[in-house]
C-alpha positions as CSV (number, residue, x, y, z in Angstrom):
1,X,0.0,0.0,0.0
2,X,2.8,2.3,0.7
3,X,4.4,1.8,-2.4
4,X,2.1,2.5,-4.4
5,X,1.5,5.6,-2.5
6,X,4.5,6.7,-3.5
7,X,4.7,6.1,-6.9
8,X,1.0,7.9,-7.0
9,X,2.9,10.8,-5.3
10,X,6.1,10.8,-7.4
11,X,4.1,10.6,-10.4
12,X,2.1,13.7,-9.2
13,X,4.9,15.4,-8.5
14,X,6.9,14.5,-12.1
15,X,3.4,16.0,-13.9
16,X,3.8,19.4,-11.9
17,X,7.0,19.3,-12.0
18,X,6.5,19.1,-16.2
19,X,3.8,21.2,-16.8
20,X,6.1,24.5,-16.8
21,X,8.2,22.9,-19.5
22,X,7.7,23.3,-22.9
23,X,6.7,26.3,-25.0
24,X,4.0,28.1,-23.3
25,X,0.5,28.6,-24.8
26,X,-0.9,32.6,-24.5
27,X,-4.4,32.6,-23.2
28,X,-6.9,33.5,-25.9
29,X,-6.8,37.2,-25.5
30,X,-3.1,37.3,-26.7
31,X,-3.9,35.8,-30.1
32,X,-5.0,38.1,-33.8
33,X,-6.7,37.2,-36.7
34,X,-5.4,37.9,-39.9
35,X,-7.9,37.5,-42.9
36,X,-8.3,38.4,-46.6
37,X,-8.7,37.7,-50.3
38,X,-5.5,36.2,-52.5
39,X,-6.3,37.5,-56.3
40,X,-4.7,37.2,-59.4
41,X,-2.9,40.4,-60.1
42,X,-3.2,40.9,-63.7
43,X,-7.2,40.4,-63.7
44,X,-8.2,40.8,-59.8
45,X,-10.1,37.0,-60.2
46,X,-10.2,35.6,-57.3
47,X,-7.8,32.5,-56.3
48,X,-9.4,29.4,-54.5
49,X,-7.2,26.9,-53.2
50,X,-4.4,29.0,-52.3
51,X,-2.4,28.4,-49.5
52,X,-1.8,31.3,-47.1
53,X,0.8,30.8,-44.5
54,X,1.7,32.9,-41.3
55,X,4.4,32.8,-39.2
56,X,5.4,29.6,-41.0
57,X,2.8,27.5,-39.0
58,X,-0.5,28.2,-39.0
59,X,-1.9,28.0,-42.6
60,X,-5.3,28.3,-44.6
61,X,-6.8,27.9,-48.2
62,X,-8.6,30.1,-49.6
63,X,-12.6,29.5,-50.5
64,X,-14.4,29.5,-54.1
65,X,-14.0,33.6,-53.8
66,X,-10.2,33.3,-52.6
67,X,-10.9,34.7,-48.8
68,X,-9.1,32.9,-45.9
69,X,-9.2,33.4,-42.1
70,X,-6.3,32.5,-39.8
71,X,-6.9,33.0,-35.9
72,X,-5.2,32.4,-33.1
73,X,-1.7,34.0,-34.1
74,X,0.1,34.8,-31.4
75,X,0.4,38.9,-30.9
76,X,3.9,40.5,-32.0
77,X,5.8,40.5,-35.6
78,X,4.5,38.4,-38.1
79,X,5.0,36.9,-41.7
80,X,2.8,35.6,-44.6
81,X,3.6,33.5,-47.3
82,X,1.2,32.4,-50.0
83,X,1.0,29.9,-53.2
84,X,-1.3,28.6,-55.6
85,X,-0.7,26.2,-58.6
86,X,0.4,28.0,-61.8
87,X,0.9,31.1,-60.0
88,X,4.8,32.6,-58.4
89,X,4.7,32.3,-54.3
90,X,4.6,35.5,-52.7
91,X,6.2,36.5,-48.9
92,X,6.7,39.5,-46.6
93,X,6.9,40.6,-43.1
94,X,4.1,42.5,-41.5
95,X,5.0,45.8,-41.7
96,X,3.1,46.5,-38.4
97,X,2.8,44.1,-35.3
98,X,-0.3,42.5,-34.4
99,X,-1.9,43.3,-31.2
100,X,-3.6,40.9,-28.9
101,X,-7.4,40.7,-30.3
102,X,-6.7,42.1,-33.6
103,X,-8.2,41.4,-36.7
104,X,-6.2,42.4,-39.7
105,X,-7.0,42.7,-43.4
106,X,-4.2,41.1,-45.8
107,X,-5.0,41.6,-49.7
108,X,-2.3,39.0,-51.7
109,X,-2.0,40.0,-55.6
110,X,0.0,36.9,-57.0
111,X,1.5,36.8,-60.5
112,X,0.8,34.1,-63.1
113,X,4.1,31.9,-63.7
């Protein structure tokens, strides 16, 4: 009986003892939403299917009218990157951080290989 109350304890202990390792989540508040329309930039069509990326992880594809919606990016500097079939990939930093709650409007022109 005594054993296993100690390997219930150590085994307590090793989960609190773990749970303040590892990258740490923000709580909801801290994250933006970055949403918007990919078009071709010669005729201003829209683009389904292309992938929009932001700060390399968290990724969408765009609907039949090319708008896509990306939440939960954690607040601070931030990158996009987008690509569709037949068309050249596109990138940049945003030129403004995003604040905690934010929703921001990104409009991708991509070019026609």
């Amino acid at each position: 009986m005594v054993h296993h109350l100690r390997a219930a304890f150590v085994l307590i202990f090793a989960g609190v003892a773990l749970s303040g390792c590892g990258p740490q989540v923000p709580p909801a508040g801290n994250y933006a939403t970055v949403y918007g329309v990919a078009v071709d930039a010669a005729s201003n069509a829209p683009i389904p299917g292309a992938t929009v990326t932001i700060n390399v992880v968290s990724t969408a594809n765009t609907d039949s009218s090319g708008n896509f919606r990306i939440s939960t990016i954690p607040s601070g500097p931030w990158q996009w990157q987008a690509q569709a079939p037949n068309y050249q990939p596109k990138g940049d930093t945003g030129p403004i951080p995003l604040m905690a709650g934010e929703q921001r409007y990104l409009a991708i022109q991509l070019q026609h290989t």
